[in-house]
N, C-alpha and C positions, 0 to 999 in steps of 0.2 A: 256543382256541389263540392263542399269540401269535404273527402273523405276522412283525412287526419293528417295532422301539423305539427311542427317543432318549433317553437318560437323563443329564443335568446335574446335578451340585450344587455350591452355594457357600454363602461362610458358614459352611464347616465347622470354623474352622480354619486354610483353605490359601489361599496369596494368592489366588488365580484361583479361578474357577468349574471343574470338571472334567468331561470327558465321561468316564463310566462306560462304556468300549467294550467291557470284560472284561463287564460285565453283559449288556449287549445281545447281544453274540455268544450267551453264557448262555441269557436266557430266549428269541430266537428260534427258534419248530420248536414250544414246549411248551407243553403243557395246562400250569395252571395246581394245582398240588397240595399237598398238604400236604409233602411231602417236596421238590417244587422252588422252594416258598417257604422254606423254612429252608433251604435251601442257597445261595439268592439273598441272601438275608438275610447269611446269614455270611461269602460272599461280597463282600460291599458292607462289611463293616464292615472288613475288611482292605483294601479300596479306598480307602475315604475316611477319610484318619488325620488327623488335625490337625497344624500343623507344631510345632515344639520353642516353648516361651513360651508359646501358646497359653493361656488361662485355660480352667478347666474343662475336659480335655482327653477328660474319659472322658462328659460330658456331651453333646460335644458329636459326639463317633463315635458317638453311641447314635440320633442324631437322625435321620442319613440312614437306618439300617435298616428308624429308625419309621416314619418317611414312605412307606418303597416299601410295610413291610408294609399299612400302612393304605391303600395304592393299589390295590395287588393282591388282599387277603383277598377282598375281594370278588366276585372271580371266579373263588375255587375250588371245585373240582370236590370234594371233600369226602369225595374215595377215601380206603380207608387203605393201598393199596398203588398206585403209576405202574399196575401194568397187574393183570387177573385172570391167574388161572393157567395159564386157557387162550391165553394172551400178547396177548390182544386187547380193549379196550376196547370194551365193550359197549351201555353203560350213555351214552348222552348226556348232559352236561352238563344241570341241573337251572336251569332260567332265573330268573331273578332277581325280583321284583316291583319295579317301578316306585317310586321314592320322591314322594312327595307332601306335602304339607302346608297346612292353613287355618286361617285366624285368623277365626273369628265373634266378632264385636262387640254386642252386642245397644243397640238403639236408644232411648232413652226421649225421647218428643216434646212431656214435660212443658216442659220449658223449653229448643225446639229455638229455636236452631242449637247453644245451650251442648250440648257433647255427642257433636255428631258427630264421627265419624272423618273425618281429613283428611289428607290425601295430602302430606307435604311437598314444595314445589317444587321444589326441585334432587332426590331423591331417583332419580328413575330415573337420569337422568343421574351422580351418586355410582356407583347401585352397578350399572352399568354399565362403567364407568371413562372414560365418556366430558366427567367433569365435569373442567376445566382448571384445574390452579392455579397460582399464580405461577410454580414451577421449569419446570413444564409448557409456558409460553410460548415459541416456539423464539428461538433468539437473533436479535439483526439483526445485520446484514452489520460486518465490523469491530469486535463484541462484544468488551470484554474482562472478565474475572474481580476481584472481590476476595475479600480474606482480612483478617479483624482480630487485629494484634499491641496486646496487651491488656497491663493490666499486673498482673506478680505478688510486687507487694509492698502490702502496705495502706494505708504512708504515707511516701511519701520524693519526695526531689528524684529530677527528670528529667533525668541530665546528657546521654543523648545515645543513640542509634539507630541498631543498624548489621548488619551480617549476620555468621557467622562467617566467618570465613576471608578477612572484608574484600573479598569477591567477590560481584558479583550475582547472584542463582541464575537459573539457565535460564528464560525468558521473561519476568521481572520487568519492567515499563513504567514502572511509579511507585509513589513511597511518597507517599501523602497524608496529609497532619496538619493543626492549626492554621495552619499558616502559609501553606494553599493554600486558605484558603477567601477568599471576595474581598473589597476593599476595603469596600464598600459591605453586606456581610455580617455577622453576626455567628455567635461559636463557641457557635453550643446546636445541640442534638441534639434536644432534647425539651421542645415549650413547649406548656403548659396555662394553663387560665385557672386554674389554683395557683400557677405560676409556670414556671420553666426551668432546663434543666442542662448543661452543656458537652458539644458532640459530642466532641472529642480533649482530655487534657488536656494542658496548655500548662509550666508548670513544675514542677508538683507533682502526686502521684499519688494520691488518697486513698482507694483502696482498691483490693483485690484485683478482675483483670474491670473497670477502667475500660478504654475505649476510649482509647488510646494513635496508633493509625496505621492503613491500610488500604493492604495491597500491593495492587497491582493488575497483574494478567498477561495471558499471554494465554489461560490457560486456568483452569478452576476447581482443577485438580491441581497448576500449579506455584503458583499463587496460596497455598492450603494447604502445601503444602512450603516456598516461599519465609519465608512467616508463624513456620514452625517454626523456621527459621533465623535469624529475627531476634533479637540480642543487643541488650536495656537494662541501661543503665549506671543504678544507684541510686547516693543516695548518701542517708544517715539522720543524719550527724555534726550532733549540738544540735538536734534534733527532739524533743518529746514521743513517748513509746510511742505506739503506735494503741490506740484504745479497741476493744475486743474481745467484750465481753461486756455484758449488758445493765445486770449489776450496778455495772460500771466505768463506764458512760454516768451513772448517776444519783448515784453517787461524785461524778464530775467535772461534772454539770449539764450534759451533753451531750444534750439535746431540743430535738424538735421542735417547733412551735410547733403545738397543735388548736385551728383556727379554730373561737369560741365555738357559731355553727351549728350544728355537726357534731359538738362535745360534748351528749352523749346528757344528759335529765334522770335524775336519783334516782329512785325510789319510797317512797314511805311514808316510814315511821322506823325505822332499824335497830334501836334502842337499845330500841326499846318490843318490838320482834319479839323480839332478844336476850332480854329480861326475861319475857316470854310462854315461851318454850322450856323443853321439859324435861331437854334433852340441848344441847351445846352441842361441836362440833369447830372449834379455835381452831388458826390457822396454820397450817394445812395447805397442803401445795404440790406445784405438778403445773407439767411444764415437758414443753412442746410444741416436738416439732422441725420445722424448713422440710421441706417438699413442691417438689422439681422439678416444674413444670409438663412433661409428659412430651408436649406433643403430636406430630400425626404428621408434618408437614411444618415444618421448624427453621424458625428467624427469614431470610427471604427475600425480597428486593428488583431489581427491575430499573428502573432509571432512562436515559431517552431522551433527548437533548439537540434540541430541537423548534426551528422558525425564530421570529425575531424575541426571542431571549434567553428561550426559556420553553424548560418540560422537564415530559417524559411520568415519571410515578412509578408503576410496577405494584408493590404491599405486599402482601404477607402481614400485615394489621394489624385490631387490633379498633375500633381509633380514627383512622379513617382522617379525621379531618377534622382534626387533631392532625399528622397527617402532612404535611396538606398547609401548615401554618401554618408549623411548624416547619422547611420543604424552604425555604419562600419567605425569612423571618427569616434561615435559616443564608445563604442565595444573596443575599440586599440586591436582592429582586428583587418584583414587587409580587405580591399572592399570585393574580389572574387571570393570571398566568402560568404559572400552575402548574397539571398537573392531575394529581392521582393515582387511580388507579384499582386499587382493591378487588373482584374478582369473588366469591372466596371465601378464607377463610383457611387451610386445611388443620388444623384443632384451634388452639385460644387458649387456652382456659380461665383467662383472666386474665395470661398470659405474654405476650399480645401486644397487652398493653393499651399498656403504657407503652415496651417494650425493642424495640419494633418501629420506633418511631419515629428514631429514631439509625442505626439498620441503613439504613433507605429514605434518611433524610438523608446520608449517609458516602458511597453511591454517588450523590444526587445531586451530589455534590461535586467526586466523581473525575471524573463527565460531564460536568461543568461546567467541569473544568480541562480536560481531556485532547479535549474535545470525539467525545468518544467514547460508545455507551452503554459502562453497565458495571453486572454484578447481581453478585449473591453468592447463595449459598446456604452457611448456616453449619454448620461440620460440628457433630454433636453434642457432644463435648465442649468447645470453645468458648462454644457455644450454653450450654451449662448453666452455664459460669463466668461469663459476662457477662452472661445474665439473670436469674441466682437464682432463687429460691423463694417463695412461698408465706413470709409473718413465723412468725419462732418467736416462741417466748413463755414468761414466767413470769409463772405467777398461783397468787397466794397468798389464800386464802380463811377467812372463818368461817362457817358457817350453826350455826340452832339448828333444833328441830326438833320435835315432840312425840312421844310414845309411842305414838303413833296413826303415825309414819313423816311428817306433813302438815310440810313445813316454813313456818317463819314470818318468816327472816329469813337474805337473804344478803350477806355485804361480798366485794367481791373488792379486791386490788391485781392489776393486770394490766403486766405491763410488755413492750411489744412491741419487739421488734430490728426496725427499720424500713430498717438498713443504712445506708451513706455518705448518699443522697441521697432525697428527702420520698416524691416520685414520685405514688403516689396514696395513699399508708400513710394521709393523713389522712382516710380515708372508713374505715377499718378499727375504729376507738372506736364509730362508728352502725352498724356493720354485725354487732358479737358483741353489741352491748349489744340493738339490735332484733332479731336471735335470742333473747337468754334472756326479754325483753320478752313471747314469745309464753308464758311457763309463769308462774304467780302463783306466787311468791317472798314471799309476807306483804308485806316489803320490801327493796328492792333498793338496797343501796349500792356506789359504787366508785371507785377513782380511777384513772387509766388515763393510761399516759406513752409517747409514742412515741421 
């Protein structure tokens, strides 16, 4: 029997989370049955509607019924009628078996320690919830928020930056751009031993998702709302078009430069494998679309302003020593002044290799002018405009082949969209080529442009 319930849901749909009090009134007092689960059920789905706009609207009222059902099913009593005829429940509830589960591994001590099972480190701590990650940190005293106004044009002049309605929106402190980073500093965001790329741009915008500005408020909600309200002025008059596609880049000679290292060698001789083949597919073409890096915790930074001109940087980053280059270069400050600290990243998978860098940089900035800390956490749709994807691609291929199915000979053209700026794109030619490297290919030819 249920003696008494709390039932929430959000995310349905409706701006708020909701308490369910028509439900709980409902199943307090009752055995658990086939007949006051479907009335619960149907009940709840007239509870939790989704409001008007919603996407998926019938998707997404389906959801809360599922959930309770799948919370409940469990404890029903498996009558087919609430009571017997003789109006009294008889029959005790039928007790449940314990759920369990083991994972046997078996051991082989041919060539121990390769082999054994091993316990990842952080692991109890994860799924416990007791593992910290950057948003997780609580804030310190006088905390303020940022938000990044981005830009949505791909290639135009920067005339100017301003809110609608030519009013500040509710708790805005500062807009930080190029022009507040310090004398002694310079504007990158992100520097490798490949080179570097501007934290804000400065006059001109060259692509969709550059880093433009960072409101900074006082909370993380007006910081986003303030962000939303920000109005850029473009302007395009005697500009070239943007180069948009990969076919227009190799049109125009627009490449990046692959340093000779990191272009992959040949194999063999195409020509002799071509002439070997008994079959032969000439020109053939397959075009691969970008991958959002989906992970679980967005691009997130908090930055400390620490005594003697140094500053504390907690990243969500995969290259946190990149981080820390890149914080000291942007601030004209020496880089043992700097320290940043990486505990865990909350998922990367490559997303927070390069785009995390800028993020942790942007609020060391703000903390450096405003003498403030100040973090961010980026909401998602942001997140996915300013750090893209995963390279699409076009590759256009020959292989020959025998009648036996064995092939003897592959050419590829590969042309990869690397985007505005180099980043790490030039590790991506060693990285598909030593992929196919693992299959014998007779011979392997290619030419590959970023």
């Amino acid at each position: 029997m249920v003696v008494n319930c709390k039932l929430a849901f959000g995310a349905y749909g409706t701006k708020h989370a909701i308490r369910c009090k028509e439900m709980e009134d409902f199943l307090s007092g009752k055995v658990i049955t086939d007949k006051v689960l479907y009335e619960a059920i149907t009940l709840l789905g007239s509870v939790v509607v989704p409001e008007d706009g919603t996407s998926n609207p019938a998707y997404r009222s389906s959801l809360a019924p599922g959930f309770l059902f799948e919370f409940l099913h469990t404890l029903i009593t498996h009558h087919t009628t609430d009571k017997p005829s003789n109006g009294y429940n008889l029959d005790p509830p039928k007790p449940l078996p314990m759920l369990s589960s083991s994972q046997h591994i078996p051991i082989n001590n041919e060539y121990n320690p390769v082999g054994q099972p091993v316990t990842k480190a952080g692991a109890s701590l994860q799924a416990s919830g007791e593992a910290i990650y950057v948003d997780d940190i609580p804030s310190p005293t006088n905390c303020l928020y940022g938000a990044f106004i981005y830009s949505k044009k791909p290639y135009a002049r920067i005339i100017g930056i301003h809110f609608k309605e030519n009013s500040v929106p509710q708790g805005v402190v500062a807009v930080i751009s190029c022009k507040d980073i310090p004398k002694n500093g310079k504007n990158v965001g992100m520097k490798t031993g490949l080179g570097s790329d501007h934290l804000f741009a400065e006059d001109f915008t060259i692509s969709v998702g550059e880093c433009l500005a960072l409101v900074v408020a006082d909370t993380q909600r007006h910081a986003d709302a303030a962000a939303n309200l920000a109005v850029v002025e473009y302007e395009t008059e005697d500009l070239e078009p943007p180069i948009l596609s990969v076919e227009d880049a190799v049109k125009k000679s627009s490449m990046f430069e692959i340093n000779p290292f990191l272009y992959p060698q040949q194999v063999g001789d195409t020509s002799k494998g071509m002439a070997a083949a008994d079959h032969r597919i000439i020109s053939s073409e397959i075009r691969l679309g970008s991958q959002y890096v989906f992970y679980m915790e967005t691009q997130t930074a908090l930055a400390v302003p620490d005594e003697d001109n140094s500053i504390v940087v907690y990243s969500s980053s995969q290259t946190p020593q990149y981080v820390h280059t890149s914080v000291a270069t942007c601030l004209g400050i020496p880089e043992n002044n700097v320290r940043v600290i990486t505990r865990r990243v909350g998922g990367g998978f490559g997303g927070k290799a390069v785009k995390s860098m800028p993020v942790a940089t942007a609020c060391a900035v703000a903390a450096n002018k405003l003498q403030r800390p100040v973090r961010t956490y980026v909401n998602r749709k942001t997140d996915m405009i300013m750090t893209g994807g995963r390279h699409p691609m076009k590759i256009t291929y020959n292989v020959g082949f025998k009648s036996t199915g064995k092939i003897t000979a592959l050419e590829l053209e590969i042309l990869i969209d690397a985007g505005a700026t180099l980043g790490f794109s030039t590790f991506i030619p060693t990285n598909i080529i030593g992929a196919l490297k693992k299959y014998n290919w007779g011979a392997l030819s290619f030419d590959i442009k970023l």
